[in-house]
Each structure stands twice: as structure tokens, then as C-alpha cells.
DRENNUDREN-282148 format. One record per residue: x, y, z of N, C-alpha, C in turn; residue in three letters. Coordinates in steps of 0.2 Angstrom, whole numbers, plus 5000, padded with zeros to 4 digits. Each point is the difference from the previous one (the first is absolute). Layout:
XYZXYZXYZala
...
//
This chain:
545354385469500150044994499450044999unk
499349965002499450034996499950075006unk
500249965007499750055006500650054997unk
500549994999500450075002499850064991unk
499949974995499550054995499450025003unk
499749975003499050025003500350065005unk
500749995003500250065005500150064996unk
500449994996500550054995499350054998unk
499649944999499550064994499450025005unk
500049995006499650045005500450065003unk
500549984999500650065003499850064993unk
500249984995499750054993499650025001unk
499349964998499450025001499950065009unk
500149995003500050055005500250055001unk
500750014997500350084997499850004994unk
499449994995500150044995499350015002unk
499649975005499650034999499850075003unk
500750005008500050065003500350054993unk
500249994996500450054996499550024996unk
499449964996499550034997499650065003unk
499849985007499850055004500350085002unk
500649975001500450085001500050024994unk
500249984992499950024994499450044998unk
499349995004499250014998500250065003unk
500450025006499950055006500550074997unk
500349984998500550064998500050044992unk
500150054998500150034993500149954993unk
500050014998500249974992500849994999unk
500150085001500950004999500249985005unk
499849995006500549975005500149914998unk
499349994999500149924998500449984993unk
500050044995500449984997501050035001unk
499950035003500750005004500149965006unk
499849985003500049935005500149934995unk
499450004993500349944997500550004998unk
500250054997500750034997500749995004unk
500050005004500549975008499949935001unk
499449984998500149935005500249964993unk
500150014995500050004995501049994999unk
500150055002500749994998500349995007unk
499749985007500449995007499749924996unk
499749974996500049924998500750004998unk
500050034993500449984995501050015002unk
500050045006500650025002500249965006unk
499549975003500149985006499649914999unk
499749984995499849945000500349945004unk
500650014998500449935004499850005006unk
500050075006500150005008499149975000unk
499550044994499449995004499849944999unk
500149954995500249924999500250005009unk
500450004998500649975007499549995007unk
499650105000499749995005499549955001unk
499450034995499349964999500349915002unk
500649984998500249935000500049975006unk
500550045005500050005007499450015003unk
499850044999499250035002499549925002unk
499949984993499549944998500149935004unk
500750004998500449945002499849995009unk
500350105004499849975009499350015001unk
499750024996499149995001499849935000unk
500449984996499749914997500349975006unk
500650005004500149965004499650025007unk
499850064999499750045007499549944998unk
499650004995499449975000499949935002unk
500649944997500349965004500149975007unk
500250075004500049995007500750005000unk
500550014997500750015000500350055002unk
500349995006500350065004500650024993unk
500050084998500550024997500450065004unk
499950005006500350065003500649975002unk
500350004998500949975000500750065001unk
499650055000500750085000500249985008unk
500049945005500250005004500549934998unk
499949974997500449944997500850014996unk
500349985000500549994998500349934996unk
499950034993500049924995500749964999unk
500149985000500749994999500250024994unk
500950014997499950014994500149934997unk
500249955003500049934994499449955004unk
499749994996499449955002500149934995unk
500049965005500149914995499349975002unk
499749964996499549965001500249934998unk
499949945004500149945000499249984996unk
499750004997499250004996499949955001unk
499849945005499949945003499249994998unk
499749954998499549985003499549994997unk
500250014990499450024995499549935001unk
500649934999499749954997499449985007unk
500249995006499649995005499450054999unk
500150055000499250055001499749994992unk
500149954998499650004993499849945002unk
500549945004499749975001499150005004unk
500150045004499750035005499250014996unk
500150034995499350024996500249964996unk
499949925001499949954995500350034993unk
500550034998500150004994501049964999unk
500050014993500750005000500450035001unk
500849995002500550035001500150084995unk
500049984996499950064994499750065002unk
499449985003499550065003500450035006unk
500149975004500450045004500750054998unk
500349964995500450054998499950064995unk
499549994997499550074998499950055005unk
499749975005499750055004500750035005unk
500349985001500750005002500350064998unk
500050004992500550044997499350054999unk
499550025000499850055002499950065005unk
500449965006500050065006500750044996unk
500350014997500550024997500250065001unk
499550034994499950054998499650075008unk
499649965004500050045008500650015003unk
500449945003500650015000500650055000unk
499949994994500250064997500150085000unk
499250014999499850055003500350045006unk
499749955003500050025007500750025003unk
500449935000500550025002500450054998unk
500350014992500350064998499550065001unk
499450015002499550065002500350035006unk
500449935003500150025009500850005002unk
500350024995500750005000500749954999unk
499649914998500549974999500150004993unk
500650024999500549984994500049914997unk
500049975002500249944995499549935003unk
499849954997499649955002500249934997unk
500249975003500149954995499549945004unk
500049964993499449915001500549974996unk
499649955005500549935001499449964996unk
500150004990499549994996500249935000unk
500549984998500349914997500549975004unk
500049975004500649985003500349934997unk
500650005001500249954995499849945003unk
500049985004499549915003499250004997unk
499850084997499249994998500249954993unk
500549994999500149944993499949945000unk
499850005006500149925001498849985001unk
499650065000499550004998499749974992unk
499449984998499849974995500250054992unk
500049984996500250054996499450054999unk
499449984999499350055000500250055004unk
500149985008500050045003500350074998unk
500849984999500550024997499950084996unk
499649944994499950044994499450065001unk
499749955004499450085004500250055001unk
500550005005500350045005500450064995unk
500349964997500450054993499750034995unk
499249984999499750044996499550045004unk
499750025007499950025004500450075001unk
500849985000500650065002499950024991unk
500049984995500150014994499350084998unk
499549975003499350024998499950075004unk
500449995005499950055007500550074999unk
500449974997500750054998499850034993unk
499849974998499750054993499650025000unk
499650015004499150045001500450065003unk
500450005006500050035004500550044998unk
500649984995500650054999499850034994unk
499549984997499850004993499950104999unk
499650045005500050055000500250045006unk
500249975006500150035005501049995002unk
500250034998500949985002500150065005unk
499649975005500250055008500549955003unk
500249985000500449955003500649974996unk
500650005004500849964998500049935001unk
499749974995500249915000500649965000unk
500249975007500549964998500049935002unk
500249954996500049935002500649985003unk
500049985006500349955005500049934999unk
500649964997500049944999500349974992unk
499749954997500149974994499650034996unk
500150004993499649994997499949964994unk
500549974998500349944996499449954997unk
499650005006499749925002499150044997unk
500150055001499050024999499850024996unk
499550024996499649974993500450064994unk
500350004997500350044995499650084998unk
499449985000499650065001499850025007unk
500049995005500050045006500950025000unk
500549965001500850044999499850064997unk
499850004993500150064996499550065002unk
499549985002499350055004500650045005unk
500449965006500150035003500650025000unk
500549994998500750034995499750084998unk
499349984996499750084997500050045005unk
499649995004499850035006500450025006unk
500849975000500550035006500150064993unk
500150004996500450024994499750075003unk
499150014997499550064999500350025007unk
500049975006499750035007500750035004unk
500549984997500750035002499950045004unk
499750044998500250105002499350035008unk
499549924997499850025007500050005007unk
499850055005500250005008499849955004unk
499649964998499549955005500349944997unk
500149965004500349914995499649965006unk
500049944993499449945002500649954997unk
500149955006500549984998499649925002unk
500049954993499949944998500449955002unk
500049925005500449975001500049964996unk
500249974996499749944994500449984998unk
499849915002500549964997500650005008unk
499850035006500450045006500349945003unk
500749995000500249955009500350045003unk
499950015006500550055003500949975000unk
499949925000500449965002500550004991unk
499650034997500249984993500450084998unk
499650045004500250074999500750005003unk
500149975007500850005003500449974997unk
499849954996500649964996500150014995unk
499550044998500250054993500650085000unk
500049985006500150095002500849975002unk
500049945003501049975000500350004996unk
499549964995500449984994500250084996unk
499650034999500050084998500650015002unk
500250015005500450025008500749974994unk
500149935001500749974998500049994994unk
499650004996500050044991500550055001unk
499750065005500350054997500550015003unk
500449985005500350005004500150055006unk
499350015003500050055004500150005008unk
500150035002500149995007499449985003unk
500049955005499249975003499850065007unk
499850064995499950055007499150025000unk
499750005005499450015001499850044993unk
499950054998500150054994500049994995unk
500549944999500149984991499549925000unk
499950005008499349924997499450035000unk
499950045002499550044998499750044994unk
500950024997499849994993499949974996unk
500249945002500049944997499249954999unk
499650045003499449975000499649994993unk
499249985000500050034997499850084997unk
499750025005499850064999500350065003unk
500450034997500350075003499750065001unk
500150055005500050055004499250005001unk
499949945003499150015005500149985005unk
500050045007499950015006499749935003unk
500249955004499949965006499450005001unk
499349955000499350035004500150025004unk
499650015004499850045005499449955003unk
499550004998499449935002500249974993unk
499749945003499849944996499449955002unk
499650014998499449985002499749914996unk
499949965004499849924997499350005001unk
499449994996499649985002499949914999unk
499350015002499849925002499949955006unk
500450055005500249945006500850005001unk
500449964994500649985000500550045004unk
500349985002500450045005501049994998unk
500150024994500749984999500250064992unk
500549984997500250034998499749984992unk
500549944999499849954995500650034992unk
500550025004500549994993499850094998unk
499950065004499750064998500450055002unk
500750024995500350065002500449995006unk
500449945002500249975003500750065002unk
500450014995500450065002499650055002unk
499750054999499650054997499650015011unk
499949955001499450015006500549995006unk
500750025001500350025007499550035002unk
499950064998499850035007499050035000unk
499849964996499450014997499549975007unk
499550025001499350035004499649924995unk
499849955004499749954997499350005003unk
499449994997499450015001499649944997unk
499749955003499649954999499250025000unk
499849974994499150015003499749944996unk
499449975005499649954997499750014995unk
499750054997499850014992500349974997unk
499649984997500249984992500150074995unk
500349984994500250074998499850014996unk
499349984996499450034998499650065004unk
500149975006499450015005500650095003unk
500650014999500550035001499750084999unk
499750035001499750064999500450075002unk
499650065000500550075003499949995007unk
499549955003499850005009500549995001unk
500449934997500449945002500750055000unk
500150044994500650035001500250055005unk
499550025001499950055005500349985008unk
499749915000500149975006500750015001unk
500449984996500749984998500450065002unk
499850074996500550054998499950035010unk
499549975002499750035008500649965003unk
500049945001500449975000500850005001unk
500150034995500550025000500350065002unk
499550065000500250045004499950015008unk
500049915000499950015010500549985003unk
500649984993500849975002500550065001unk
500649975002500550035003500549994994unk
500350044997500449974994500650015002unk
500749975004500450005003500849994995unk
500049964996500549994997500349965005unk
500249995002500549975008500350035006unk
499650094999500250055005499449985006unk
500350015005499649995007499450034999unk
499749985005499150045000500250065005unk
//
């Protein structure tokens, strides 16, 4: 955060101080009608030059980094799933607690983010709580939930660029995060980009919830209607789903949902999960054949 302000305000400082100079060089009335313009192309156009300076600062700082951002040859998927494997081991890793690692975790977040929707994907969903994570200590537990608690309210607190929706139970998780997040699908309805929350998720739980739906209502058992019967309607099948850590399996993750999805393993831990890591992935990806079942 400190490197990308120290960049911002070298970037200022450098054009204002070409603009003093040009100011010293030219007439009186020109300068004050040159301020007089740059004055109201702010006031009318703020939003875009936000927008810009933002994009600007943001690929500078990665350039700085050593982060390839030239990706206009890439193609992002529109649904990205993350399986977010690996906090508690890479914390073990640096001698700390479990805790730590899911701090550090739930901070690549917000680049994520970014980036992806920067680069054309529509929707991202994480695999935050699985329903077997209940069978961990309750500390852990209660961590984890005040961690998604603390993370959700910083971030949606001013910024509602994003459609939130939760995938799964919510019955069972701390009466003040339900309500955090109930607020926050509520607020985010009407936006274009959706981050969709597994919490509380069995896939196995999601099927058996979706029959019983099914013979409630007495519906015909047609592809279609179990699909609506899910939990979450009209979100698109990933497209990749990405595990970090090593592990090489699914683990109960969207189990309907990942027919025809592009699966991507990588040995990070997903602390360690960066814009390199994604990049490996979305590369990855587009070095596959997507077939559906038609011939090569």
C-alpha cells in the first residue's frame, strides 16, 4: 500500500511540475483559461480520471513487482471457482498459528478481484466454508467467521462494485455475519460482476437438497428444473476451477456445477496465490481444447 502512494505522488509530483513550467512560459490569460478547463474537464469527468489514474497506478505497481500484465492476448474465463486450499499449512510454514494463515489468505482477495473482472470474467466464486470444516476446533471455527465477518465489512463498507451471493446454508453461522451478508446480497442486486460465497457448502448436500425441492414441488426430474433447484439460480457452470496446495481432488466442490469445467491444480499454498499464480492458470487454460463432446 505505502509503494503504490510513494508511486501515485511521484506520478503527481512530475506533472504538476511540468505544468508549472509550461504556466511560467505562456501569457497570463492563457493560464488562467487553461486552469479554467482543467477545472471543469475535473468536475465533469472525475469519475473516468479516477478510473483512470487508478488503472494507471495499480499496472505501474505490478510492473514494479515484476508482474507480467500484458494479458490482451489471454482469455479469462467468464466463471472462475477457487478451491482456497492450504492457509493452515503455510502458516504452519512460518511458525505461526493457523489463524495467520487465514488472515493472509483472505487478503489476496481483493487482487483477485481486480484483476479478473479487469480482464473479462463475469463471476468468481470461493470455496470459504465447507461443510466438513465443522468438524475442526471451535477457535479455529470462530476465527474463520470473524476473519469473513471483518473482511466483508471493510470492504463492502464503501465499495459495492460487486453482486454478492452466498452458495449454501446459512442457518448454522454467527447471527451477525447472516445478517452482514443478507445486507450485502440485498445492497449488491443490481451489480454486473458477482462474487459468489460457498459457505456452510456440500455439494453432496446441495444435490439432496435440490430432490427433495424436486418432489416437494412435484416437478418433473428434468435437467432444468434440478438446476433450479439448486441452491443458487441463473449463474453460469465454471469454466476453470482452480485447487491450490498440492491436493488433487475435488472435495465436496460444486459437484453438479463442474461437468464440463477446465480443473487446474497448483502446489502453492494460497496465501502465497498471487497475480503470477493466476496468470499460470488462466495461461493454462487457454492452451486447452474446450470440446463439449464434439470431435477434435
Amino acid at each position: 500500500m505505502l509503494e503504490l502512494l510513494y508511486m501515485f505522488l511521484l506520478i503527481i509530483k512530475q506533472k504538476f511540475v511540468l505544468f508549472i513550467i509550461l504556466l511560467f512560459r505562456i501569457n497570463i490569460m492563457i493560464k488562467l483559461y487553461i486552469i479554467i478547463l482543467t477545472l471543469i474537464a475535473i468536475y465533469f469527468y472525475q469519475n473516468e480520471i479516477i478510473k483512470c489514474l487508478d488503472t494507471f497506478v495499480k499496472k505501474s505497481y505490478l510492473r514494479l513487482k515484476g508482474i507480467n500484465i500484458d494479458t490482451e492476448k489471454l482469455l479469462y474465463p467468464k466463471h472462475i471457482a477457487f478451491i482456497m486450499d492450504g492457509n493452515g499449512r503455510w502458516a504452519k510454514k512460518q511458525k505461526k498459528e493457523r489463524t495467520f494463515g487465514h488472515i493472509n489468505g483472505a487478503n489476496n482477495l481483493e487482487d483477485i478481484f481486480y484483476n479478473c473482472f479487469s480482464n473479462g470474467t463475469q463471476y468468481l466464486t470461493f470455496y470459504v466454508f465447507a461443510e466438513q470444516n465443522w468438524k475442526r476446533s471451535k477457535e479455529e471455527i470462530d476465527n474463520i467467521f470473524e476473519i469473513i465477518y471483518k473482511k466483508l465489512s471493510l470492504y463492502f463498507k464503501d465499495q459495492m462494485k460487486y453482486r454478492l451471493v452466498v452458495q449454501g446454508r446459512l442457518d448454522r453461522v454467527p447471527k451477525k455475519l447472516k445478517k452482514l451478508l443478507t445486507s450485502i446480497e440485498n445492497k449488491t442486486a443490481s451489480c454486473e460482476k458477482t462474487v459468489i460465497l460457498c459457505l456452510d457448502y456440500s455439494g453432496r448436500r446441495e444435490i439432496v437438497n435440490a430432490c427433495k425441492n424436486i418432489i416437494d414441488n412435484k416437478l418433473e426430474p428434468t435437467v432444468e428444473n434440478f438446476a433450479n433447484s439448486l441452491y443458487v439460480k441463473g449463474i453460469p457452470d465454471p469454466d476453470l476451477i482452480i485447487r491450490t496446495s498440492g491436493e488433487k481432488r475435488i472435495s465436496d466442490f460444486l459437484l453438479w456445477q463442474l461437468s464440463y469445467a477446465e480443473l487446474y491444480f497448483t502446489d502453492v499454498y494460497w496465501p502465497d496465490f498471487n497475480l503470477v499464480e493466476l496468470e499460470k492458470a488462466v495461461r493454462d487454460y487457454n492452451s486447452r481444447q474446450r470440446r463439449y463432446g464434439v470431435a477434435a
